[in-house]
C-alpha positions in Angstrom: -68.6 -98.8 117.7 -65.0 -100.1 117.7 -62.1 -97.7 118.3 -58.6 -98.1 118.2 -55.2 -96.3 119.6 -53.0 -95.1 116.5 -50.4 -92.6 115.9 -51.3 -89.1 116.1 -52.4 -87.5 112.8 -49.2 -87.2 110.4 -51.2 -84.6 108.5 -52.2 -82.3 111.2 -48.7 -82.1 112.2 -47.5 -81.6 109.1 -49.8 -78.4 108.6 -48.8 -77.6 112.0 -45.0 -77.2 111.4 -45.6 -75.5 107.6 -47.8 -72.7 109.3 -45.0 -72.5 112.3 -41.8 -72.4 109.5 -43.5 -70.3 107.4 -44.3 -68.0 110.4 -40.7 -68.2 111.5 -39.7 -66.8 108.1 -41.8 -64.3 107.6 -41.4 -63.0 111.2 -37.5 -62.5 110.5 -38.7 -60.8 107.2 -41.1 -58.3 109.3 -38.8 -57.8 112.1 -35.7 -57.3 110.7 -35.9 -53.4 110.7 -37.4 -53.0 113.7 -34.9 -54.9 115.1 -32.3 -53.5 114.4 -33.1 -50.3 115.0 -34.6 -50.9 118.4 -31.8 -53.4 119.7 -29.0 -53.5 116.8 -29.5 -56.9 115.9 -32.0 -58.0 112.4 -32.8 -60.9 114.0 -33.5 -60.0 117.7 -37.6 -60.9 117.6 -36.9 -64.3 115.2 -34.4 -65.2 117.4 -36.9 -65.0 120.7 -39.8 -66.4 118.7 -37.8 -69.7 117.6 -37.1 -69.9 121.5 -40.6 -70.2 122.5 -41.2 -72.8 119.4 -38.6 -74.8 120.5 -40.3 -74.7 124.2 -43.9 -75.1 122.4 -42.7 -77.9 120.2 -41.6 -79.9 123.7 -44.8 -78.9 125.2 -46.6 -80.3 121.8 -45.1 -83.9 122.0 -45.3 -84.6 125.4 -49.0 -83.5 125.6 -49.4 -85.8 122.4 -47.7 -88.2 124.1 -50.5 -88.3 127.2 -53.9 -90.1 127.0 -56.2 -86.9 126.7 -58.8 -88.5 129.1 -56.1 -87.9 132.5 -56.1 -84.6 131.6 -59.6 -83.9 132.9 -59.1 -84.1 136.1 -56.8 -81.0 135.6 -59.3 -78.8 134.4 -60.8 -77.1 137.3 -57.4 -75.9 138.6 -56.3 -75.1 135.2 -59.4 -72.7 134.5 -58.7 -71.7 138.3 -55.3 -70.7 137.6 -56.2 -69.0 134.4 -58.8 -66.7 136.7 -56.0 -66.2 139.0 -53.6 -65.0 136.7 -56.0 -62.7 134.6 -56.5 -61.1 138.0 -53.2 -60.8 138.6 -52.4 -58.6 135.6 -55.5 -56.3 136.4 -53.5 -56.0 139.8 -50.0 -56.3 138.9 -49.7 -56.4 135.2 -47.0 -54.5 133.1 -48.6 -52.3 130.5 -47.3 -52.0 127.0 -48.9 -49.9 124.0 -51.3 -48.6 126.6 -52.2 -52.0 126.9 -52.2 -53.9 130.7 -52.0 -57.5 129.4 -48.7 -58.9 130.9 -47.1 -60.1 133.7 -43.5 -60.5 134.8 -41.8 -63.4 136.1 -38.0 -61.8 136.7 -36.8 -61.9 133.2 -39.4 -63.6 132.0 -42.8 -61.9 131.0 -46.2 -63.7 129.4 -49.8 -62.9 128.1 -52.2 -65.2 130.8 -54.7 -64.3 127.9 -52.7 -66.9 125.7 -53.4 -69.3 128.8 -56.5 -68.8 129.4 -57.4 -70.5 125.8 -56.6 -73.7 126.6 -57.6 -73.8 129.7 -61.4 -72.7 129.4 -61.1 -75.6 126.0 -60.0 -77.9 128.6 -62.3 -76.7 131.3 -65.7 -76.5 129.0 -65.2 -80.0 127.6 -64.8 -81.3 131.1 -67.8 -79.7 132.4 -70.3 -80.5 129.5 -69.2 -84.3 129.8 -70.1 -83.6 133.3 -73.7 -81.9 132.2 -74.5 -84.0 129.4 -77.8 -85.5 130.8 -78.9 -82.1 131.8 -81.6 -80.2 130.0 -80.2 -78.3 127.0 -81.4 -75.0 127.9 -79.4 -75.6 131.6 -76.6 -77.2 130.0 -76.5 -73.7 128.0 -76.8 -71.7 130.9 -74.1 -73.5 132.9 -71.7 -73.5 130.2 -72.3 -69.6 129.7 -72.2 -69.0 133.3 -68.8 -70.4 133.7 -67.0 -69.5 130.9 -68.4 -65.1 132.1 -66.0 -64.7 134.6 -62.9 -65.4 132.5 -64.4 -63.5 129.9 -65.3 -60.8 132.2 -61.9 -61.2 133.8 -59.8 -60.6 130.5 -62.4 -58.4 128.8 -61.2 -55.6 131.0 -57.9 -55.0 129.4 -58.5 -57.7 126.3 -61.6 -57.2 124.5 -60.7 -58.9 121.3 -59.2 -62.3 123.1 -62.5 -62.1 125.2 -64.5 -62.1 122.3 -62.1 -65.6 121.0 -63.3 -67.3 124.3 -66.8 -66.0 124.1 -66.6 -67.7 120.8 -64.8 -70.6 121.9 -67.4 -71.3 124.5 -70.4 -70.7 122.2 -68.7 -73.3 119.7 -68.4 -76.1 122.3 -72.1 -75.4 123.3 -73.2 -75.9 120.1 -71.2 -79.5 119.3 -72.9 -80.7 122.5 -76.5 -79.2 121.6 -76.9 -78.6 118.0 -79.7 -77.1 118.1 -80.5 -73.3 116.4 -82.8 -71.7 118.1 -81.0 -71.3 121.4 -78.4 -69.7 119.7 -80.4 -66.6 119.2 -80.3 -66.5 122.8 -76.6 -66.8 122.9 -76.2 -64.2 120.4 -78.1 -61.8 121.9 -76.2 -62.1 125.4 -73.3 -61.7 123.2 -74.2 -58.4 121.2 -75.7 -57.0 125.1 -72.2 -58.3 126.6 -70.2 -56.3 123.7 -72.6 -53.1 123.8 -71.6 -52.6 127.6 -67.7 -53.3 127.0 -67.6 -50.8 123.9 -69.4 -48.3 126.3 -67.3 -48.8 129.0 -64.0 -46.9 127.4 -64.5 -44.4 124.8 -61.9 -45.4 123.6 -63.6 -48.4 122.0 -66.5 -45.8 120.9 -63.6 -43.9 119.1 -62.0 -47.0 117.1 -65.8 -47.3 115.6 -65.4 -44.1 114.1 -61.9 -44.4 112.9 -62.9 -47.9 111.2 -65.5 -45.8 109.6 -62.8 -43.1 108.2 -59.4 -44.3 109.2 -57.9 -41.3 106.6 -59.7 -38.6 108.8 -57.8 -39.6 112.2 -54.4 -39.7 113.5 -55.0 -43.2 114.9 -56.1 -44.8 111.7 -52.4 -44.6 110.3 -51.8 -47.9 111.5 -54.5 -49.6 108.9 -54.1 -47.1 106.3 -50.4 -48.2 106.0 -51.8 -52.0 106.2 -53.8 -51.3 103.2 -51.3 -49.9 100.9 -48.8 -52.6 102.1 -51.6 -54.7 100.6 -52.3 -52.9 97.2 -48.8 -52.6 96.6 -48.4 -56.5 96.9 -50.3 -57.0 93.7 -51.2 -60.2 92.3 -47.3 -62.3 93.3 -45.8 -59.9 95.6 -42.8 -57.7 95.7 -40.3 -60.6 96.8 -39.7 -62.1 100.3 -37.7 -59.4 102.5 -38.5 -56.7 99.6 -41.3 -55.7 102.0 -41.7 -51.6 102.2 -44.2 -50.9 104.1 -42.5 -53.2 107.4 -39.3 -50.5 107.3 -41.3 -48.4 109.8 -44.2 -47.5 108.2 -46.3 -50.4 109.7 -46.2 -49.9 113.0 -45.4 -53.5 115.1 -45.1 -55.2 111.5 -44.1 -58.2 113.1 -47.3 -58.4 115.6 -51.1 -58.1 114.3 -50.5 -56.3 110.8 -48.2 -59.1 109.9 -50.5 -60.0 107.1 -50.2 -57.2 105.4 -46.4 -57.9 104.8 -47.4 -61.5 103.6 -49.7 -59.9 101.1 -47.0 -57.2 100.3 -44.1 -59.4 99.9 -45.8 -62.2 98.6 -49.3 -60.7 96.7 -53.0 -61.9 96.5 -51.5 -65.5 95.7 -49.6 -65.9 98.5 -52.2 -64.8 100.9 -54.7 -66.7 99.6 -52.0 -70.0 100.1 -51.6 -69.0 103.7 -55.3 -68.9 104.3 -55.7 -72.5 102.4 -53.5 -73.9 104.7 -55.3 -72.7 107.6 -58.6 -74.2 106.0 -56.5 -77.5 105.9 -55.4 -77.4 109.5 -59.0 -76.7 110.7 -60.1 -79.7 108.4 -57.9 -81.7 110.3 -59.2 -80.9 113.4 -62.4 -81.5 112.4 -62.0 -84.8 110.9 -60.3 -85.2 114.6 -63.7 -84.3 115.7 -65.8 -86.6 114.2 -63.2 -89.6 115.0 -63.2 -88.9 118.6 -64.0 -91.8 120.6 -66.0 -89.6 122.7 -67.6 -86.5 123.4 -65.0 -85.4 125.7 -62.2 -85.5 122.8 -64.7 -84.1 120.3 -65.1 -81.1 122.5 -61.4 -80.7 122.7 -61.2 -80.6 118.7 -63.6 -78.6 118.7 -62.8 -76.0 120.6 -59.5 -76.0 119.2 -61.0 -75.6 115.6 -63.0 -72.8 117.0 -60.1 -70.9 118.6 -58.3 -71.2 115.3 -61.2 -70.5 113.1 -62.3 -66.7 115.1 -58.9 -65.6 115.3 -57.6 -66.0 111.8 -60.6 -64.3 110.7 -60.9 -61.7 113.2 -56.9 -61.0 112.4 -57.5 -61.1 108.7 -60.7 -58.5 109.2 -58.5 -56.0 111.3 -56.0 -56.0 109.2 -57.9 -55.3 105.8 -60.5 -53.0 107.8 -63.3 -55.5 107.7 -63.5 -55.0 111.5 -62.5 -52.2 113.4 -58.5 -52.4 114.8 -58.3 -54.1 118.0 -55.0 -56.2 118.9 -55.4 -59.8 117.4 -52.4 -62.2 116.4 -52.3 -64.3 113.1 -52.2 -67.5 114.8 -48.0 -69.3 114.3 -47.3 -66.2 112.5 -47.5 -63.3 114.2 -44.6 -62.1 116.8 -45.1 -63.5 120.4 -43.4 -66.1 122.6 -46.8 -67.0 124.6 -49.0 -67.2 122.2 -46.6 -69.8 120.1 -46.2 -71.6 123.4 -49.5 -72.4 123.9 -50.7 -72.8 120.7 -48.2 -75.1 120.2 -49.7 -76.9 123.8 -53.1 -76.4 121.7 -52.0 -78.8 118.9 -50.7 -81.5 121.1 -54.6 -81.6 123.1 -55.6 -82.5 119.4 -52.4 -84.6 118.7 -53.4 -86.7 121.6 -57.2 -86.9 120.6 -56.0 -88.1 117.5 -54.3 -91.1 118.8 -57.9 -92.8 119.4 -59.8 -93.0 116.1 -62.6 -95.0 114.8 
């Protein structure tokens, strides 16, 4: 098989900068209120999120700009420093929203949840390249085994971006041993894993029953104003910035309910454009995939497409009460300077995997 060093993929960068300008915009439109009420200024969260994008678009080229292959030899101490830093916040970690997910760097502050993504992408593909000639049900094993403590690790404060790696991890698994039945395995180890976190808190136990009736309890305003943000956007929308439901009714418009604004302001169509372009972008990445010129780079796509994949769903099932609530972010759209930043750091891994294509 012959393979050649190109460009990166025009399209998948294209797709990349729609979803992050179209993010941009309709973050100024759901933050404008809640801006300047809170700091006096409309655009005080666009203005921060187009600072991170500008860092994330940096971090995007010059990781496109690397051969993907050096990389590996970073991946132990990145998934290290990703368990480091996850234990940090359990230890150190500024809470917000009764929430412990942060950490503080003088001015400076960031989710090592939004790290952590990457890193275990990096780390996995690494590891099964490393594993390959090992029996599947091992390679299995070991591939669970190290992505638990991360999980574990994050779980603690972060169910929901747990679940993403969980995911993530069970994705790459699956590219380098496509086989079924093992998965039944996998799933079961995943539904035991959940049924101890949800018992754990009773909080958790609590948001089942408000998913069930989210009229009947106090906390279940959140998604009941998400839902009539979305019945009132109709079939086209109210107009960009006509939003109603962002002027304080949603709480945190700008963060997980974000799509509800997008379906308010801009209706059924407008939604369902914003989810075709998603399906474009992971596409992309899959024709990245398939052109890898190895398994390491496939992984990498992969796990990408998986990350992408679980948490525009999981956002999108929150927010029309599919699932119950729990704190996931509309992937380039949703308010948060980590998250962009490392995404962003996501799409130049599969920028540079696209360079070598068959």
């Amino acid at each position: 098989m012959h393979f050649q060093k190109g460009k990166p993929d025009l399209c998948l960068f294209v797709l990349v900068m729609m979803l992050m300008i179209l993010g941009l915009a309709v973050l100024y439109s759901s933050s404008a209120y809640n801006g300047q009420v809170r700091f006096d200024d409309p655009a005080y969260y666009f203005k921060k999120q187009l600072f991170a994008a500008a860092l994330g678009l940096f971090a995007m080229v010059g990781i496109a700009s690397l051969d993907y292959h050096a990389l590996a030899r970073f991946a132990l101490p990145a998934y290290l420093l990703s368990l480091l830093l996850s234990g940090a916040v359990l230890l150190f970690g500024d809470a917000y929203n009764g929430s412990r997910r942060w950490l503080s760097l003088g001015p400076l502050s960031f989710q090592p949840a939004e790290y952590a993504k990457p890193a275990v992408i990096l780390f996995l593909a690494a590891m099964v390249c490393r594993l390959r000639k090992a029996k599947s049900g091992v390679l299995m094993a070991a591939v669970l085994g190290m992505a638990l403590p991360i999980v574990g690790l994050v779980g603690t404060n972060n169910l929901s971006t747990a679940v993403i790696i969980l995911g993530i991890a069970a994705v790459m698994i699956f590219i380098s041993n496509p086989r079924y039945l093992p998965f039944l395995w996998i799933l079961l180890l995943g539904s035991g894993f959940l049924g101890i976190f949800l018992g754990l808190e009773q909080y958790r136990l609590e948001r089942l029953a408000i998913w069930r009736h989210p009229e009947l309890y106090e906390k279940g305003y959140q998604t009941m104003q998400g839902l009539y943000a979305i019945g009132s956007g109709g079939l086209f929308g109210v107009g960009f910035g006509e939003s109603m439901q962002k002027l304080g009714f949603v709480p945190e418009a700008q963060n997980d309910m974000i799509f509800a604004v997008i379906c308010e302001e801009f209706g059924l169509a407008g939604a369902l454009l914003v989810m075709f372009l998603f399906l474009l972008l992971l596409w992309r990445f899959m024709v990245v995939a398939t052109q890898a010129p190895d398994l390491f780079g496939a992984l990498i796509a992969a796990g990408i497409l998986g990350h992408i994949a679980i948490q525009v769903i999981l956002n999108i099932a929150v927010v029309t009460n599919t699932i119950p609530n729990t704190g996931i972010t509309l992937p380039f759209i949703s308010y948060g300077g980590t998250s962009i930043l490392f995404l962003l750091s996501e799409m130049g891994l599969a920028l540079s995997v696209s360079r070598w294509r068959r």
